[in-house]
N, C-alpha and C positions, 0 to 999 in steps of 0.2 A: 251508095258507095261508088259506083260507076261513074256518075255524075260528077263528084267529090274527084274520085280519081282523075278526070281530065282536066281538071282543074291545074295540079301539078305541075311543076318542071320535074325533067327527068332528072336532076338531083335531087327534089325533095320524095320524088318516085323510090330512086333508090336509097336512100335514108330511111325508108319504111321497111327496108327488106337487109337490115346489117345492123348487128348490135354494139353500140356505141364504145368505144374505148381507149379514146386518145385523152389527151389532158383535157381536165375541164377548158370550156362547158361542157364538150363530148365527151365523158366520164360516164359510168356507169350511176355517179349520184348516189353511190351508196349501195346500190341495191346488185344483183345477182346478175341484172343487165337490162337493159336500159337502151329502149329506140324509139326515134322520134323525130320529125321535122327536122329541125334544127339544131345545126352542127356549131354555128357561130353564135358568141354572147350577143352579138345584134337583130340576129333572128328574135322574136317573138315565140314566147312559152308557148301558145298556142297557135302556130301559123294555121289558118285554113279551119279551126277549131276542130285540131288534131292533138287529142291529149298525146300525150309521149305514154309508151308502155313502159311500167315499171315493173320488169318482173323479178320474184323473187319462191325460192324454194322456204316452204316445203308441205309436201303432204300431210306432215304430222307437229305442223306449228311453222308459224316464222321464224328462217333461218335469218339470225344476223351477221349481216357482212363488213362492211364500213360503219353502220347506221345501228342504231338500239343495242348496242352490244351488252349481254346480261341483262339485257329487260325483254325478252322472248321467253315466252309460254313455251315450254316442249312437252307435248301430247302425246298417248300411249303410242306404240309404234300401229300402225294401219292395218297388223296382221292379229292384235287386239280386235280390232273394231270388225272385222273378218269373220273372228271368235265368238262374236258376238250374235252373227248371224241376224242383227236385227236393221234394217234401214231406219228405222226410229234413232237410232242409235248415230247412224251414222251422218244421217242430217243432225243430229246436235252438235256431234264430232267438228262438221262441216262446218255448221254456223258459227262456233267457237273462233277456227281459226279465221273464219271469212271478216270477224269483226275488228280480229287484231292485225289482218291485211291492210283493211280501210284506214283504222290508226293510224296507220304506218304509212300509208300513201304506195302502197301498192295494188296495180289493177291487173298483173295477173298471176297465177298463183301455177307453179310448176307442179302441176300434180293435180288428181292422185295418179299413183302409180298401179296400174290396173293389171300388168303380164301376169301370169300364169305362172307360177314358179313350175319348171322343168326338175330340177333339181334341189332339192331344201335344202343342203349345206352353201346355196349360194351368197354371196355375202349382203344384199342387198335382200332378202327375201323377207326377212321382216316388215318390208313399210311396202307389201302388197297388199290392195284391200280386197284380192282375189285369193290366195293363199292357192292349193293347187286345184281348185275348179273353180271353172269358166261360169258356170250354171251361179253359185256363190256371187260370183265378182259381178256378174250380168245383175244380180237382186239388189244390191247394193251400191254399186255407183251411179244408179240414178239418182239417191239422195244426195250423196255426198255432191254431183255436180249443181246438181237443184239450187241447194243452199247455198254452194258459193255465187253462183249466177245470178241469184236473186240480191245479192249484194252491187250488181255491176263488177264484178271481176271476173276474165276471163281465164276459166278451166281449161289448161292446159295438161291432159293426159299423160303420160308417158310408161312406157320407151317401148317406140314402133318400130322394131319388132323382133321379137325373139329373141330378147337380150336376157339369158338364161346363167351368164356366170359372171361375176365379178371380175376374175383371175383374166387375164390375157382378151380382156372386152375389146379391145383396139386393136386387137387381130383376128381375132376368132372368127371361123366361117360356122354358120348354121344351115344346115340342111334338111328343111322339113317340107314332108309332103302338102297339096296342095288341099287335100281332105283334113287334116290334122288342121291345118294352119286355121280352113273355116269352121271348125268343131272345136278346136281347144285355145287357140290362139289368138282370133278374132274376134268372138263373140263379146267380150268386154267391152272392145273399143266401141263397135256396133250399139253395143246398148248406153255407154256413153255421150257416142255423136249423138245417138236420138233422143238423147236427153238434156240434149243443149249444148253440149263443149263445142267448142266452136277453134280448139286448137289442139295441135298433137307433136308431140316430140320427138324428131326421129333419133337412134339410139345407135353407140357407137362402131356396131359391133358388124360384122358380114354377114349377108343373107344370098344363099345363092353364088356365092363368089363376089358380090359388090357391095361396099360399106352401104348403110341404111339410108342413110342421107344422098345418095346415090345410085338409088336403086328403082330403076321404075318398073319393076314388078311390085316392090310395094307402095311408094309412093304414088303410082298411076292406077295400073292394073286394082289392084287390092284398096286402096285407099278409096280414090275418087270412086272407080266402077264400081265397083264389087258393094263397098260401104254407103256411098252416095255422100262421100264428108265432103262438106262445102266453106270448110275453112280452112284456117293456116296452117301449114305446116313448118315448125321450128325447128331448128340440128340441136342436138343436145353440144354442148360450150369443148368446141374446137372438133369436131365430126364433120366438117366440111371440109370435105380433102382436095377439091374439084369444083372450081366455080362453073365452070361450063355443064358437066355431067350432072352437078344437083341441079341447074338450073332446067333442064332439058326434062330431068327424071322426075322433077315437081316441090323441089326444096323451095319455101318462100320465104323464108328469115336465116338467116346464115346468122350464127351469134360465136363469136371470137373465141380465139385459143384461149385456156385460162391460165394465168403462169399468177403467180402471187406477186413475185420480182421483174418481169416484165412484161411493156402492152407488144404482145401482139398482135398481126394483122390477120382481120379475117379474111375471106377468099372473096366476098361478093362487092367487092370494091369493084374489081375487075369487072364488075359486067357494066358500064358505058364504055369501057375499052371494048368488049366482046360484044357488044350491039354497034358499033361503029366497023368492026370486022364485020359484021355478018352473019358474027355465030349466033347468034341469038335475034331475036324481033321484037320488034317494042311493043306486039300484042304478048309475045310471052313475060317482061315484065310486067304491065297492065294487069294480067288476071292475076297476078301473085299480089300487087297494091291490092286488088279488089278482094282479094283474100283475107287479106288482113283489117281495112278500112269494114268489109262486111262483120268480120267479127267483133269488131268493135261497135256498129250497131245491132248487131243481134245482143251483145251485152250488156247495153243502155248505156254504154260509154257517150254517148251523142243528145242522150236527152235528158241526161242528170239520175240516173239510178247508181253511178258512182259519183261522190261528192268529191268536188276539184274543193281543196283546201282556200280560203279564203286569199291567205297570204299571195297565192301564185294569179290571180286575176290578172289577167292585164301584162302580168311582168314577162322577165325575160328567165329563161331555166336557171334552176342555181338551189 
């Protein structure tokens, strides 16, 4: 991945680290979002034999967005599969949706969603495959990440961290101790990363007084040190409020505001402006490329464990 990464210009550097959303060819393509090489129809589909990520929700089936629309499987919600109490169970669950990802031409899969429910009337609490114990969610999302990885699609986690209510998630501060956080709150993620996810979603809500995607107490401290996670870390779709601060705090893919009626701009455009200032160094985007470039060899994206569709060989994105 290292290797690979020096390879780069620092445009195609930061095209690795912002989710695509301008008019085709840089469109999303359909999917939930969508990054990759190249921004221009003359670029090559695969510059550098750099698949493009295509990522798409969800935890309990493929969401469709632009693409398959009413031809997606919707599977019990994840706090079913919880219920269930069985990892047999949940690697089937897994493999289900992991084979209609591949159909679909998606490699990475927004999910599962592993918090801890704090609260049960929260509106998302359903499609935890943790429900309210850690102990639970730690037996269990080993399989479920197993199965999708063995496919070649990269397990993307979510929401880091402490994202406990639906209702006012865009402002909300959370404040928990730093015992709770590694006894109730972390252990999921923990037994996730060591089970191959090789990405995590940070989530929109305040911790500590600073949004999630900005925050290096959990991004750095908690993340890296504490977990030893050695891959990417994503904003959940418009949670980057500070291209400078996520970039410092440890945010590695910045993915766009979501508007249905209009593209807006994400924030990590900005950073060749902000490596040309000084705020930032070009080892600091480096390790975030390497971040993501590693996860995609840890998921056989690079040696064929995910099948690039015949059609797109050779061509140009589209």
């Amino acid at each position: 991945a290292r290797q690979l990464m020096k390879n780069l210009t620092l445009a195609e550097k930061v095209s690795l680290l912002r989710g695509m959303n301008d008019g085709w060819p840089a469109d999303r393509h359909g999917y939930a979002g969508y990054v990759g090489i190249g921004r221009v129809y003359a670029d090559p589909w695969q510059p550098h034999g750099v698949t493009p990520l295509s990522m798409n929700d969800g935890p309990q089936g493929y969401n469709s967005y632009g693409r398959f629309k009413s031809k997606s499987t919707q599977y019990p919600a994840l706090l079913a599969v919880a219920a269930s109490f069985s990892p047999a169970t949940a690697r089937r669950y897994a493999t289900a949706i992991a084979e209609e990802f591949v159909a679909k031409g998606a490699n990475v899969l927004l999910g599962p969603d592993v918090e801890v429910t704090r609260a049960t009337l929260t509106g998302r609490s359903f499609e935890t495959i943790s429900g309210e114990d850690p102990f639970l969610g730690s037996s269990l999302v080993p399989a479920y990440v197993k199965a999708v990885q063995d496919h070649g699609i990269i397990v993307c986690v979510k929401h880091f961290l402490n994202n406990n209510q639906e209702i006012y998630r865009q402002s909300m501060n959370v404040e928990v101790g730093d015992r709770a956080q590694h006894e109730i709150y972390l252990p999921v993620f923990k037994a996730a990363f060591e089970s191959g996810a090789t990405a995590v979603m940070c989530s929109y809500n305040k911790v500590y007084g600073h949004y999630a995607c900005e925050n290096d107490k959990l991004l750095t401290k908690f993340l890296r040190q504490d977990l030893g996670f050695k891959g990417f870390v994503l904003s959940d779709w418009g949670a980057t409020h500070d291209a400078l601060r996520s970039a410092k705090a440890g945010l590695d893919i910045d993915m766009q505001k979501d508007d249905p009626k209009v593209r807006l701009a994400d924030e990590y455009h900005k950073l060749p402006d902000l490596l040309k200032a000084g705020s930032i160094t070009q080892e600091t985007i480096d390790k975030k490329v390497e971040h993501v470039l590693s996860a995609m060899y840890v998921a056989g994206q690079f040696d064929g464990r995910y099948p690039v569709p015949a059609s797109f060989q050779g061509k140009t994105m589209g």
